[in-house]
C-alpha positions in Angstrom: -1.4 -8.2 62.9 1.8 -6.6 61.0 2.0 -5.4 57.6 1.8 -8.3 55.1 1.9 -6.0 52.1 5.5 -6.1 51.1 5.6 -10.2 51.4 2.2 -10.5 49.3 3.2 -8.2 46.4 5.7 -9.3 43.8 8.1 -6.5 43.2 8.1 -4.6 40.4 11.2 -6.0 38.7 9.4 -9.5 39.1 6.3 -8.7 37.7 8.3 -6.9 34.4 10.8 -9.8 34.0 8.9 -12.2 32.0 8.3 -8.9 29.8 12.0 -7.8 30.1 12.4 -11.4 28.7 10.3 -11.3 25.5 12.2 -8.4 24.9 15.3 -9.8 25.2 14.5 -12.6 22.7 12.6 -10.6 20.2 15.7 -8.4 19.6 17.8 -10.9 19.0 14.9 -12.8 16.6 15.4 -9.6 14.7 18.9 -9.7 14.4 18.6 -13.0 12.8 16.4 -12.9 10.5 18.2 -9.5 9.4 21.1 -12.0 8.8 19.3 -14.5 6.9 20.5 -12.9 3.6 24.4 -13.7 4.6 23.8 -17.4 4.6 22.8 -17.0 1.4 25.9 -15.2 0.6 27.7 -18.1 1.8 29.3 -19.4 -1.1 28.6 -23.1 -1.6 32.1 -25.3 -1.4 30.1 -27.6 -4.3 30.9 -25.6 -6.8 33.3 -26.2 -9.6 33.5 -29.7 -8.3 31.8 -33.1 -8.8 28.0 -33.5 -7.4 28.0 -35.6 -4.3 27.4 -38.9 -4.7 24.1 -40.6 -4.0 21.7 -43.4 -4.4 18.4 -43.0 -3.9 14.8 -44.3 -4.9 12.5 -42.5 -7.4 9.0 -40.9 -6.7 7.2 -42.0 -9.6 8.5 -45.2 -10.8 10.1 -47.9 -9.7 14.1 -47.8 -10.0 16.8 -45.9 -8.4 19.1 -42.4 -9.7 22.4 -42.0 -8.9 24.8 -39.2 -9.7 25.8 -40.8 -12.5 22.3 -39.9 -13.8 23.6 -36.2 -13.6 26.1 -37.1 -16.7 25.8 -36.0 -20.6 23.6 -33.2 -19.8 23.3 -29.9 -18.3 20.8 -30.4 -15.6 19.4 -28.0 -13.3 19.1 -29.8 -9.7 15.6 -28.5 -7.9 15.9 -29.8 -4.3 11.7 -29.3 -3.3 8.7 -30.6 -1.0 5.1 -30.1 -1.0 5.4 -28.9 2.5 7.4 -25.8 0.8 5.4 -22.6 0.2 8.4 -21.2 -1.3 9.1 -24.1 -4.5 5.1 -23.0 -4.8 6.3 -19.4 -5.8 9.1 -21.0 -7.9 7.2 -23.9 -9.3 5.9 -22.0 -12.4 9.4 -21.0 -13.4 10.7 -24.6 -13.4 7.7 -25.4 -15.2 9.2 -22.6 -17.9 12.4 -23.8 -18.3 11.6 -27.8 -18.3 8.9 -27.5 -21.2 11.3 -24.9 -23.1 14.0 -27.6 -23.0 15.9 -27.5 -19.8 16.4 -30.9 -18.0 15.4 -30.3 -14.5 15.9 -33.3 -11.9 13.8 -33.2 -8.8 15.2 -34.2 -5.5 12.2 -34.5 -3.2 13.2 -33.2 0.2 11.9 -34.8 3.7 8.2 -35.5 1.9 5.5 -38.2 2.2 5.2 -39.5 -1.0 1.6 -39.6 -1.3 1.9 -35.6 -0.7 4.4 -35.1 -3.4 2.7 -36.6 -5.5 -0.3 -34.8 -5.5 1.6 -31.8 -5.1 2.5 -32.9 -8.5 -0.6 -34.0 -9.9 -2.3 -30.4 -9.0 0.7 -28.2 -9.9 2.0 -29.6 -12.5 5.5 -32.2 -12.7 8.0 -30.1 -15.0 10.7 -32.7 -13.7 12.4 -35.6 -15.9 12.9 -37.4 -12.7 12.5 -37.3 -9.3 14.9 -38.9 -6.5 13.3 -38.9 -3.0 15.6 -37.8 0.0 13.2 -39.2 2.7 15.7 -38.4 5.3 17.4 -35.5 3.9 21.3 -37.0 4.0 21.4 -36.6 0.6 20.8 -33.3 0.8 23.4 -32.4 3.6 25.9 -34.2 1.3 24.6 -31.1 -1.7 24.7 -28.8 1.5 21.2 -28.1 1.6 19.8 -25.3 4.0 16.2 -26.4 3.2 13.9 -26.1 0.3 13.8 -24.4 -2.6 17.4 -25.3 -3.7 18.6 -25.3 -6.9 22.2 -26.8 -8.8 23.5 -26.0 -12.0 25.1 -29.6 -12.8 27.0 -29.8 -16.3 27.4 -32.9 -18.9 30.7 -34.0 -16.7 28.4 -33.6 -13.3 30.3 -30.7 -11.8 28.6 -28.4 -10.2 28.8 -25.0 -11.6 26.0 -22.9 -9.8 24.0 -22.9 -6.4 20.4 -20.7 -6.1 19.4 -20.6 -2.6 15.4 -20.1 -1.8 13.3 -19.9 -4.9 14.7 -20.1 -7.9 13.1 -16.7 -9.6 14.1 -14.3 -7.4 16.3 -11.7 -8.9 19.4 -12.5 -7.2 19.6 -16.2 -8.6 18.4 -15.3 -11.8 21.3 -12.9 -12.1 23.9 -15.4 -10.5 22.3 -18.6 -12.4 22.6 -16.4 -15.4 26.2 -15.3 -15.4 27.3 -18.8 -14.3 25.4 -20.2 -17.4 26.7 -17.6 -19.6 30.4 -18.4 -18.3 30.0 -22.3 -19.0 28.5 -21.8 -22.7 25.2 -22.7 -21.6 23.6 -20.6 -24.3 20.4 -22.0 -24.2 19.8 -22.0 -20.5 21.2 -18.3 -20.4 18.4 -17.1 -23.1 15.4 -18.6 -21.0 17.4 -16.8 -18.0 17.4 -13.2 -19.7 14.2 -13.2 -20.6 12.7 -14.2 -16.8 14.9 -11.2 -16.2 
């Protein structure tokens, strides 16, 4: 009987690998979520142009909205799901500026309708509409990422601003700020300053 004990044993870089491995994936999971932040820095190719057009059903009546439901008013654009924790965080801003006299339009984003709505019905529906993307081609169309999204549309439906994530972080308060202060939006940029 020889020596089996070199056949039987896995070596030692064979037992390590599947460590080595982890490893190898956890760094780069770091270096992309370090990155996150510069696709938000991506500057959205929407802006200063017309809204994309669309067609699409609405969540709590019967009837459609198209983008020509985006003219003869600034609207604020609030691409959300119930599925979002982060349009929870925002939610109570929205809320803000919709009953202190900001027209907010919902676009419901890859939802069952039965969750949206009572989403809605428990946190409150600050929006004058809501259009349902069930698919989400819509929302590549507006270059969505994912939820919370939000547009600054004006009265001729060009899009003047882009927040990415929720809406009341600092960052698109500042940016939706200056963008409505550049535009004239007088009204939108008080309620802005004082989230500030």
């Amino acid at each position: 009987m020889g020596n089996n004990q070199g056949t039987n044993q896995p070596s030692t870089l064979r037992r390590f690998m599947p460590l080595m491995i982890f490893g190898v994936l956890a760094v780069f999971l770091v270096i992309g979520l370090n990155n996150v932040e510069t696709v938000r820095d991506v500057p959205s190719p929407l802006i200063d142009k017309p809204a994309p057009q669309f067609d699409l059903p609405l969540l709590l009546q019967e009837g459609r909205m198209t983008n020509q439901d985006l003219m003869g008013h600034v609207t604020l654009v609030n691409v959300w799901a119930s599925w979002c924790f982060a349009c929870r965080q925002e939610h109570e801003v929205v809320k803000h500026l919709a009953r202190n006299g900001i027209r907010v339009i919902g676009l419901n984003y890859k939802d069952e309708t039965e969750d949206a709505k009572n989403w809605l019905a428990r946190l409150g529906n600050p929006y004058t509409s809501i259009a349902v993307d069930y698919d989400g081609r819509s929302a590549i169309d507006w270059g969505v990422y994912g939820a919370p999204e939000t547009f600054l549309v004006d009265g001729q439906g060009i899009v003047r601003y882009k927040a990415i994530g929720p809406i009341n972080s600092p960052k698109n308060i500042e940016g939706m700020l200056e963008a409505a202060t550049r535009h004239g939006y007088t009204e939108l940029a008080e309620l802005l300053t004082r989230l500030k």
